[in-house]
N, C-alpha and C positions, 0 to 999 in steps of 0.2 A: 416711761418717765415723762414727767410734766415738762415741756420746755419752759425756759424763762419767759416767754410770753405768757403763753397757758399762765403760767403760775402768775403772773403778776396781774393776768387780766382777772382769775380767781380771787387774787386779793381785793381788786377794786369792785368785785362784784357782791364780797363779804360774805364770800363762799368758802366753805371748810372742805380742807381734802388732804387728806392725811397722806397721800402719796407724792406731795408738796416736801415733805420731811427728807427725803432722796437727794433735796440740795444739800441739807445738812448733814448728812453722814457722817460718822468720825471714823466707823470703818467703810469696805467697800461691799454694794448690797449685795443679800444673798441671793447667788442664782438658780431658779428652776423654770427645767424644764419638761415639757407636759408633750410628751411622745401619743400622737394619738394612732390606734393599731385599729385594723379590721380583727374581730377576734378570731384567735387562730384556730379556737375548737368550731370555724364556722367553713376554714378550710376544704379544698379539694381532699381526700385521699390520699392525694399524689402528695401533697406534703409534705416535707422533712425537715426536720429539726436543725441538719447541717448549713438549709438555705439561707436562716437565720445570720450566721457567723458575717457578712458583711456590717450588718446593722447592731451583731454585738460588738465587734469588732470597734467602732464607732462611739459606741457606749460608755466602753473602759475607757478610750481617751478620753473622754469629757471626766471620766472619775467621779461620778456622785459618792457623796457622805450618806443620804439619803436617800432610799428608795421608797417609796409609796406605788400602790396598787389599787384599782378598780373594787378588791374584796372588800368585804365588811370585815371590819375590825373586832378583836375577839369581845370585849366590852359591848358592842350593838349587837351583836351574835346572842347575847347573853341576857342581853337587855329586852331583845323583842323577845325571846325563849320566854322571860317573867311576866314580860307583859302583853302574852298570847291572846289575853279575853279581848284585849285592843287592838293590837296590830295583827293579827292572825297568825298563822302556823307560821315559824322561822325558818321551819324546814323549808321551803318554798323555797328562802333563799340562797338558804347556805346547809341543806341537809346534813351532806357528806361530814361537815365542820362540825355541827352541832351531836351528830354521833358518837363523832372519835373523843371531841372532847368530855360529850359526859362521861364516856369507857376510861379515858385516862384520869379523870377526878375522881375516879370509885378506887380506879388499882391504886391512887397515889394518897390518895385520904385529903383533896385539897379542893378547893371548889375553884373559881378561875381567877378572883381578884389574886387569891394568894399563889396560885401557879405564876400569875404574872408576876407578883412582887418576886420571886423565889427566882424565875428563868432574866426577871432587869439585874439583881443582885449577881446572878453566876457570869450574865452577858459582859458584865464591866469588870471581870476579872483580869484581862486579857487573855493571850496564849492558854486555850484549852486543850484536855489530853481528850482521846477518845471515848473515856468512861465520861466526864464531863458532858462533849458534843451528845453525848445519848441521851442524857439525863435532860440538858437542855432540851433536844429537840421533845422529848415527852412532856416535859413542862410548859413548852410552847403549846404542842396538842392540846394540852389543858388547857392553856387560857383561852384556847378559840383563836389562834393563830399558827394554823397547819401549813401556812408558805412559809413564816418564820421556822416552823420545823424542818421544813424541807431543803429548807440555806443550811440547817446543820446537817441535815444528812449529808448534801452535796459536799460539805466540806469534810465528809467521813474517807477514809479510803473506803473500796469494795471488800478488804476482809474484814472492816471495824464495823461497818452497816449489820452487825447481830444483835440478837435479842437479850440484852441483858443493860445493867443501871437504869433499871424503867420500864426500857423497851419489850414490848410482850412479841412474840411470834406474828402474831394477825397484823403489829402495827408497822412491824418490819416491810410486809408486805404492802401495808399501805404508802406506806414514806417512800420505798421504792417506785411503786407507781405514781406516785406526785411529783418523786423528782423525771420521770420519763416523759410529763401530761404534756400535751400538744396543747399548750395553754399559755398564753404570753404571761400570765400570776407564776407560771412555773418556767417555761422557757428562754422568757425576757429576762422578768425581775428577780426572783429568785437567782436562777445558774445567775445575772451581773453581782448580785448582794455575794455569791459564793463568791466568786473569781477575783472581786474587788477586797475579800475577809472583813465583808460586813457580817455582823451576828444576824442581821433580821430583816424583813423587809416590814412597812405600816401598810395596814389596811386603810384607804380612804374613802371607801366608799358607803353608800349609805341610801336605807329603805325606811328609814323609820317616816321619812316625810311624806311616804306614800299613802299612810293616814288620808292624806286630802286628796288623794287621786279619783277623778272623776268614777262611778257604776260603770264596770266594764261593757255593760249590754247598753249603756244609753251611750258610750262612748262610739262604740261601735256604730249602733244606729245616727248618729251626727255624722261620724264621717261619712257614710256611705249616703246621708242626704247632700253633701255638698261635693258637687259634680268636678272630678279632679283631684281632690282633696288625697285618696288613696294613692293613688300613679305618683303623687309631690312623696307622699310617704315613701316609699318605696322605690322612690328615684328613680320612676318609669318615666323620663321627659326627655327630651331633648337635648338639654344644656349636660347632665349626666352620661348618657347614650354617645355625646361626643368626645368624653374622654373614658379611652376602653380599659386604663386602671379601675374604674368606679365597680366595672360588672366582674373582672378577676375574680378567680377561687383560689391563688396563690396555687396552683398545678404544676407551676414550672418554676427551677431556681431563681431565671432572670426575670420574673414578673415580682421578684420581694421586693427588691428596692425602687422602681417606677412605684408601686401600691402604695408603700410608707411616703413616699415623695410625693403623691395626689393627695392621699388621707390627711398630709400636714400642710397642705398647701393652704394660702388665705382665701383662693376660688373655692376647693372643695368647703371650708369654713362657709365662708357667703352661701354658695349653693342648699348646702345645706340646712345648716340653719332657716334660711328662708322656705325649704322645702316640709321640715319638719315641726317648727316653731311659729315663725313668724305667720306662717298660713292661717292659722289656727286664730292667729290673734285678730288679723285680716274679716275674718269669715263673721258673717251675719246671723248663717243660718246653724253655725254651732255654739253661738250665744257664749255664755258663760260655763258652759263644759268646755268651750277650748282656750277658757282665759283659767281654767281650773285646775286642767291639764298643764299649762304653762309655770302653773304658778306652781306647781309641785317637782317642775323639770327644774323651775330655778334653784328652790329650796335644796333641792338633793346636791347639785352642783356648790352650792356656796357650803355647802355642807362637808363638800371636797373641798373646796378651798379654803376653809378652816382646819381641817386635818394638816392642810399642806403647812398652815402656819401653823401649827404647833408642832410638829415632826422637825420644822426646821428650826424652833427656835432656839437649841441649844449650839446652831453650828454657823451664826451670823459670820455673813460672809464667805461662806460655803458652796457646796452644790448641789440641790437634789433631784430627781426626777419622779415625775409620777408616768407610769405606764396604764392609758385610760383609753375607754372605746372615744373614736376620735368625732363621736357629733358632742363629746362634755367639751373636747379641749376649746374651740373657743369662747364660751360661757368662763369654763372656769382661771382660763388666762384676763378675761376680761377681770373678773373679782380679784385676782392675784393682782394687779397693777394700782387696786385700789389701798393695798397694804405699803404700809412707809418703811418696807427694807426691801421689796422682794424685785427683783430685777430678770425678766423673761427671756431665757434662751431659746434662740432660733434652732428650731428643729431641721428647717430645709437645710439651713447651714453646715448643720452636723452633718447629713446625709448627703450634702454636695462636697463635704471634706474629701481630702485623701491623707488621713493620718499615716504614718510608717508601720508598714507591714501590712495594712489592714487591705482584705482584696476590695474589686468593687463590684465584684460579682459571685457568687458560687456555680462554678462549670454545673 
């Protein structure tokens, strides 16, 4: 938020800044916050789902209305599917998504705008029965929103997860395995939207701006002409090397929360960032491939950050979070500040809490 200096020295500069509007509130702004993760399918083996419980634990008190995810939303899901000859295959992105939904728009006879219309209409019902939750979550499968399916399944008991109101045998199986995935789209955000009795979680994430992504083989060959370049990538340096969260494979219970605690830190932001972005912009010898690269990193983030405003706009004044690989969060927390309601919560904060009941470790 703008201080009243900031803001007044803006006004005498005859500068517009719409997050100037935060003096005037008439309510109080909405807050999100952007949990940035190592992604968990990049984990050790040794991994378990149960080491999580600190940092969900954490989650629920904060109570999001909102939840948002890294995934593509079932609309761009659908969207690059039509428009293949341009953006290429969509499987690429979201294979698994793009299967199960065209399977459930054949058995349902509805193609995904109207699986959506049909699964927002049943969602604001309130209180559903089991045949409802099934139905839903197939509907959701349809529109290209299989984390949203999987919030229903989790909120199924284990004898109501059967094949029936929708649900075929194969998708049974699938829904089951989505809600097990060693996947923070599934672990995190998902099981919170369950436990909290949200219907859904939103997709915010987004490829379509990869249109303008630099030829993979000239990218490749630029970095590897600029000496250094790769090691910054890959966080082979020094300044990374000195905090041994960064190298973690999440192997052990007590390495969850020091990792979330480094990945949200404003060092690992700086570090970063400058490791993987700002280098590029720096660099002579990769020209305008690495002002090309950048410009697509941006795109895709504010592209996040639009999602985020409109997912929240019907709950001004609220909470929500987005669960997102943690070199977007500071990008897309910087564009969030520039919106005139949206107010950023501290993640270390969360994670340095000690809410009631909640452990601060998993033995």
């Amino acid at each position: 938020m703008l201080t009243n200096s900031a803001f007044t020295q803006a006004q005498k500069n005859n500068l517009f800044n719409p997050a100037g509007a935060k003096q005037q509130l008439g309510l109080p702004p909405t807050k999100v916050m952007v949990l940035g993760i190592t992604h968990l399918d990049a984990a050790s083996s040794k991994f378990q789902l149960a080491w999580l419980e600190p940092l969900l634990c954490r989650l629920r008190a904060y109570n999001p209305q909102v939840i948002l995810t890294e995934a593509l939303p079932g609309e761009q899901v659908m969207g690059l599917d039509a428009y293949a000859a341009y953006h290429g295959d969509a499987g690429k992105y979201a294979g698994p998504t793009l299967e199960m939904a065209k399977t459930a728009q054949t058995e349902l006879h509805l193609n995904a705008a109207q699986a959506l219309v049909k699964a927002d209409s049943l969602a604001q019902k309130g209180e559903l029965n089991p045949a409802q939750r099934r139905y839903l979550a197939v509907l959701f499968v349809a529109a290209g929103e299989p984390f949203s399916a999987t919030v229903q399944w989790m909120r199924l008991g284990a004898v109501d997860r059967i094949a029936q109101d929708g649900i075929s045998a194969s998708l049974v199986k699938r829904l089951n395995r989505f809600a097990e995935l060693r996947s923070e789209l599934a672990s995190i955000a998902a099981r919170l939207a369950a436990d909290a009795g949200l219907e859904r979680v939103y997709g915010a994430g987004d490829h379509a701006s990869d249109v303008v992504l630099p030829n993979n083989t000239d990218m490749q060959a630029a970095v590897n002409a600029e000496p250094g370049l790769k090691d910054l990538f890959n966080h082979n340096t020094a300044a990374f090397h000195a905090v041994a969260e960064d190298t973690m494979k999440l192997s052990s219970a007590s390495q969850v929360m020091p990792v979330f605690k480094w990945k949200n830190s404003p060092r690992f932001a700086e570090l970063d960032a400058d490791a993987q972005w700002f280098s590029m912009l720096r660099s002579t010898k990769m020209g305008r491939l690495g002002r090309q690269r950048v410009a697509a990193w941006e795109a895709q983030n504010l592209q996040m950050a639009v999602a985020i405003r409109e997912a929240t706009a019907s709950i001004a004044g609220g909470r929500a979070l987005l669960v997102v690989g943690a070199a977007h969060k500071p990008f897309i927390e910087a564009y969030l500040r520039m919106f005139t309601d949206i107010e950023i919560v501290s993640v270390p904060d969360l994670l340095n809490s000690n809410p009631t009941g909640c452990p601060l470790s998993t033995p």
